[in-house]
N, CA and C atoms as an extended XYZ file, in Angstrom:
225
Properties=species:S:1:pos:R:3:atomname:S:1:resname:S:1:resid:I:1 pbc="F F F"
N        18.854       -0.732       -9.102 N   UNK     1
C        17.438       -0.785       -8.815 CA  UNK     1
C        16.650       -0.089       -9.917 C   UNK     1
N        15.975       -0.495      -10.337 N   UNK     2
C        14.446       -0.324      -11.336 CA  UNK     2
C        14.375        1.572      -10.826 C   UNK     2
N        13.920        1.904       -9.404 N   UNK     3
C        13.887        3.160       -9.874 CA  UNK     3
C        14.454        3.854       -9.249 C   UNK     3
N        15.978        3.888       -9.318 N   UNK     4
C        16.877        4.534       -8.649 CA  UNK     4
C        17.162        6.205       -9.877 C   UNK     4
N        16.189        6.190      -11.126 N   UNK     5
C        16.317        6.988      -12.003 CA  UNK     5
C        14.955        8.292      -11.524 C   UNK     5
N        14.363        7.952      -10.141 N   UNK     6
C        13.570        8.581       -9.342 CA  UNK     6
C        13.328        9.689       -8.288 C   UNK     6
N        14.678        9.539       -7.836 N   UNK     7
C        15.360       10.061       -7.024 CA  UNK     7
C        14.553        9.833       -5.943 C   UNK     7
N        14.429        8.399       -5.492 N   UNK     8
C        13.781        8.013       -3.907 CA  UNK     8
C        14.687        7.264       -3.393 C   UNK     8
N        16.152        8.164       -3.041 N   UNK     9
C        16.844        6.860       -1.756 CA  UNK     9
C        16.464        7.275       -0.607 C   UNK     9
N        17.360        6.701        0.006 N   UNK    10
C        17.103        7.061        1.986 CA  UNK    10
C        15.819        6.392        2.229 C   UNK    10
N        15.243        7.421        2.790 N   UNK    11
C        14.012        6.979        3.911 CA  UNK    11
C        13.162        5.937        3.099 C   UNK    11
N        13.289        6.182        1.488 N   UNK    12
C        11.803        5.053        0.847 CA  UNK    12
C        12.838        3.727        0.376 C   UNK    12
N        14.104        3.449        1.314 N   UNK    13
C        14.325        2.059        0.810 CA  UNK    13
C        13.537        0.593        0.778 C   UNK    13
N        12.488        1.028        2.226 N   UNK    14
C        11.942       -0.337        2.193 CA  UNK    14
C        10.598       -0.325        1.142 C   UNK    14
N        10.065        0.666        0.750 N   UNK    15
C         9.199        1.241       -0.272 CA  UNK    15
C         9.467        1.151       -1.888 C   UNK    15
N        11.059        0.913       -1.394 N   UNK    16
C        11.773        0.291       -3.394 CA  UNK    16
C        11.734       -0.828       -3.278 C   UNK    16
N        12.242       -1.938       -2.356 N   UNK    17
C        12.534       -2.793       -2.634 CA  UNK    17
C        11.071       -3.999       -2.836 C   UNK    17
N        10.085       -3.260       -2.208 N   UNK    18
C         8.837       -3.762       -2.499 CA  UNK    18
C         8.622       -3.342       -3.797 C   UNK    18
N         8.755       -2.114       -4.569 N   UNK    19
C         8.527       -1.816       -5.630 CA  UNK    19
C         9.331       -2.258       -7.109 C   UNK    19
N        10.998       -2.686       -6.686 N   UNK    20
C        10.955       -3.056       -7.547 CA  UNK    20
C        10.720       -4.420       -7.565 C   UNK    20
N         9.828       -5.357       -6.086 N   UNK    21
C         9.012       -6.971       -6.872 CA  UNK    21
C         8.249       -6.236       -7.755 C   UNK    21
N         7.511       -5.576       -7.172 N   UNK    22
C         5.898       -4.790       -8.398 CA  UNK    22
C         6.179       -4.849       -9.504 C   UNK    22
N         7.084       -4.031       -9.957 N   UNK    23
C         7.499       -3.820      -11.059 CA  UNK    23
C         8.372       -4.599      -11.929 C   UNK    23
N         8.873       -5.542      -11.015 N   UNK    24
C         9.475       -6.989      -11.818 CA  UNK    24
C         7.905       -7.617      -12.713 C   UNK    24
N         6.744       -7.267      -12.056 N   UNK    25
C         5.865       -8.086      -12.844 CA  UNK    25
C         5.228       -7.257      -13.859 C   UNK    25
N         5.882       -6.096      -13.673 N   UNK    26
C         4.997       -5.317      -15.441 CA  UNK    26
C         4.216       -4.686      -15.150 C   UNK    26
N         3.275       -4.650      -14.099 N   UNK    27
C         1.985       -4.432      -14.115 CA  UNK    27
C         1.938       -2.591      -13.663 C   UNK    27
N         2.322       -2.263      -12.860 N   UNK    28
C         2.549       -0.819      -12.029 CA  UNK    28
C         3.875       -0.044      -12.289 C   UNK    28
N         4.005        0.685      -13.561 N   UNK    29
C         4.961        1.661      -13.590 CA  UNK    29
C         5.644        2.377      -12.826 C   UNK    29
N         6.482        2.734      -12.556 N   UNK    30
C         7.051        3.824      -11.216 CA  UNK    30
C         6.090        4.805      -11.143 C   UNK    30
N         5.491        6.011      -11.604 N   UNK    31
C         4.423        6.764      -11.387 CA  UNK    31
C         3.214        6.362      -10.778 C   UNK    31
N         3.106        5.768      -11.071 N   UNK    32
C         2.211        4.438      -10.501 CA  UNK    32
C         1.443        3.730       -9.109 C   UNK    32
N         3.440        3.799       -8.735 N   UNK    33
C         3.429        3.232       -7.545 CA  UNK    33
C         3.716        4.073       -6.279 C   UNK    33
N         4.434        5.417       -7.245 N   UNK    34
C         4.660        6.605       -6.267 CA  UNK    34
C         3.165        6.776       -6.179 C   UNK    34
N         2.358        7.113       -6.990 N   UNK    35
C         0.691        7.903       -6.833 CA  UNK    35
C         0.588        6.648       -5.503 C   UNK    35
N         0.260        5.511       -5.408 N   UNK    36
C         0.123        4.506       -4.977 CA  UNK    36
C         0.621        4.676       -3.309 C   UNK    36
N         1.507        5.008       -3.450 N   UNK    37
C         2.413        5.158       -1.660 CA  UNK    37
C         2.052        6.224       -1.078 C   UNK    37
N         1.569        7.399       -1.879 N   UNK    38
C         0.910        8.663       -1.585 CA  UNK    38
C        -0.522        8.485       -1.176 C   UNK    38
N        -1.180        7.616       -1.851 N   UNK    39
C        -3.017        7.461       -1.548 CA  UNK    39
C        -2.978        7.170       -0.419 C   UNK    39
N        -4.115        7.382        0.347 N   UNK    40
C        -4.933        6.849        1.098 CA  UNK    40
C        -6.193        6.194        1.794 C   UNK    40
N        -6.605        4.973        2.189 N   UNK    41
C        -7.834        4.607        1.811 CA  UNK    41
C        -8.856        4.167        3.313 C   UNK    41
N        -9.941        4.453        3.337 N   UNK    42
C       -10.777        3.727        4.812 CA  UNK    42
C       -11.696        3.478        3.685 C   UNK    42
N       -11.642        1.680        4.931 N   UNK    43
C       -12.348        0.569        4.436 CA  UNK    43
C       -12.936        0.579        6.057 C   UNK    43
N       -13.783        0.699        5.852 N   UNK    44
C       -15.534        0.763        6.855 CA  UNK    44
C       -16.225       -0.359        7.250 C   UNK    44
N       -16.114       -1.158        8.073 N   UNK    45
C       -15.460       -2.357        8.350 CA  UNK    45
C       -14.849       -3.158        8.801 C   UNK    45
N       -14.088       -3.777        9.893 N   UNK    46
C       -13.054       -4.188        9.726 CA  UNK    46
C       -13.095       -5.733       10.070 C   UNK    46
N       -14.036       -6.162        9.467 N   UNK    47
C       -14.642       -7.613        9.813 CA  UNK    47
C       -14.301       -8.480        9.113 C   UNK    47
N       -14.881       -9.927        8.036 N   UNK    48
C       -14.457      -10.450        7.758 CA  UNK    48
C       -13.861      -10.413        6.226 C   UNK    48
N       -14.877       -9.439        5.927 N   UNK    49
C       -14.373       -8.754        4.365 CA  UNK    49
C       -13.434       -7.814        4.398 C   UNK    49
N       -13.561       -6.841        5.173 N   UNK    50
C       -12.504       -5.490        5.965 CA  UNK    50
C       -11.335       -6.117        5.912 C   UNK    50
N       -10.836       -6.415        7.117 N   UNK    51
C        -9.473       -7.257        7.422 CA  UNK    51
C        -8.832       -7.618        6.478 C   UNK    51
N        -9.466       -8.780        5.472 N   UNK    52
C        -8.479       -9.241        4.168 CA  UNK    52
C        -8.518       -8.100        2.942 C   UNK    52
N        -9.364       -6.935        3.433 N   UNK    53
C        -9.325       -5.882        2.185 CA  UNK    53
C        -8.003       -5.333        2.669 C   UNK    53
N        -7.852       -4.587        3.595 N   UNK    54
C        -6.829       -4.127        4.192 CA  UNK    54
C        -5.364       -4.348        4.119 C   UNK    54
N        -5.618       -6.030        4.301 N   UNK    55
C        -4.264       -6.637        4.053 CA  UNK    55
C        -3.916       -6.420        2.533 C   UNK    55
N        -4.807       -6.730        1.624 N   UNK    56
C        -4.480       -6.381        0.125 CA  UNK    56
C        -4.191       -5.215       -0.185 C   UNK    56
N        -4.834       -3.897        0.308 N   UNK    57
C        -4.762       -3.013        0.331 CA  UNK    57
C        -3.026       -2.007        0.556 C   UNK    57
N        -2.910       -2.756        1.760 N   UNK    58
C        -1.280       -2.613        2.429 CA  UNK    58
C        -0.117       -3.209        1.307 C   UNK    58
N        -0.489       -4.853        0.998 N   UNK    59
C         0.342       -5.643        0.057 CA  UNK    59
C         0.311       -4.427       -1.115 C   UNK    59
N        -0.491       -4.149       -1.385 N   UNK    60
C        -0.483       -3.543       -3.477 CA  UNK    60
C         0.305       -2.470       -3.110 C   UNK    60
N         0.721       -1.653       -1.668 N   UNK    61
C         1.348       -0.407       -1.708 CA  UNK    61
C         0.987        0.570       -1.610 C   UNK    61
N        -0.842        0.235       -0.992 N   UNK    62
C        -1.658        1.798       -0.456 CA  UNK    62
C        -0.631        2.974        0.250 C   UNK    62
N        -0.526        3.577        0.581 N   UNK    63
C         0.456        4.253        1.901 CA  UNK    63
C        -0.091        4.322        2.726 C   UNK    63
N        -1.605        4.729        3.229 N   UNK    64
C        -2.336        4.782        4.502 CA  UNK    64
C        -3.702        4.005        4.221 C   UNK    64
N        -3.808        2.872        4.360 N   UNK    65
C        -5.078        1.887        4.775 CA  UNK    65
C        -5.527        2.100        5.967 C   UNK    65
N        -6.869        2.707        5.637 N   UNK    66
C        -7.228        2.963        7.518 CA  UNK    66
C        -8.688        2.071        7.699 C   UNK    66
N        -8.494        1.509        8.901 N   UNK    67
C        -9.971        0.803        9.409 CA  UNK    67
C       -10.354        1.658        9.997 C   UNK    67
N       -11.937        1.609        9.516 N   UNK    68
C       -12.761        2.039       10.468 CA  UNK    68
C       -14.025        0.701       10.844 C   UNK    68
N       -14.409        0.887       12.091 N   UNK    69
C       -15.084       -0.153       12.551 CA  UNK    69
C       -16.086        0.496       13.329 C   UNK    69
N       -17.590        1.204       12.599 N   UNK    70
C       -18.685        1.764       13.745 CA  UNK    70
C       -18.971        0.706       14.749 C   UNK    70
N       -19.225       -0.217       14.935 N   UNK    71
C       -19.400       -1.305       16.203 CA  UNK    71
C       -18.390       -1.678       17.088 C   UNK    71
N       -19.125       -0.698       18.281 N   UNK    72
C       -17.939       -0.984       19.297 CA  UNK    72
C       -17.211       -2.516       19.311 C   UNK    72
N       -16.866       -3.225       19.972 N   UNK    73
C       -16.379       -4.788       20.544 CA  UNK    73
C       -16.908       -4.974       21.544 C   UNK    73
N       -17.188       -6.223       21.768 N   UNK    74
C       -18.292       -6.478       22.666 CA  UNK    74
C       -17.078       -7.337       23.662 C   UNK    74
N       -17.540       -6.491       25.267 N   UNK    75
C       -16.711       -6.502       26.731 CA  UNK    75
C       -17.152       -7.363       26.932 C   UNK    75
């Protein structure tokens, strides 16, 4: 594995094997993607722009994507 020179086995296997697709494409270095799994982000929102931010957000390897949504749901 790409960054088994990291020292992230065990618990972040499912966190490599997403990382090394990432990094099959060049774009996100291992430092990178660790800073990346560590961030965290609220997207304020969770409507029709929200939702697909989120999902991208999750895909690229945020670690905590959080919705927030001020408007209750309507009972």
């Amino acid at each position: 594995m790409i960054l088994d020179g990291f020292g992230l086995q065990g618990a972040y296997s499912p966190f490599l094997s997403h990382s090394n697709r990432v990094l099959i494409l060049g774009t996100v270095q291992p430092p990178g993607q660790i800073k990346l799994k560590q961030s965290s982000v609220i997207v304020v929102g969770a409507g029709g722009l929200g939702c697909p931010a989120l999902q991208y957000l999750a895909a690229a390897g945020v670690g905590e994507p959080t919705p927030s949504d001020p408007i209750p749901p309507i009972t």
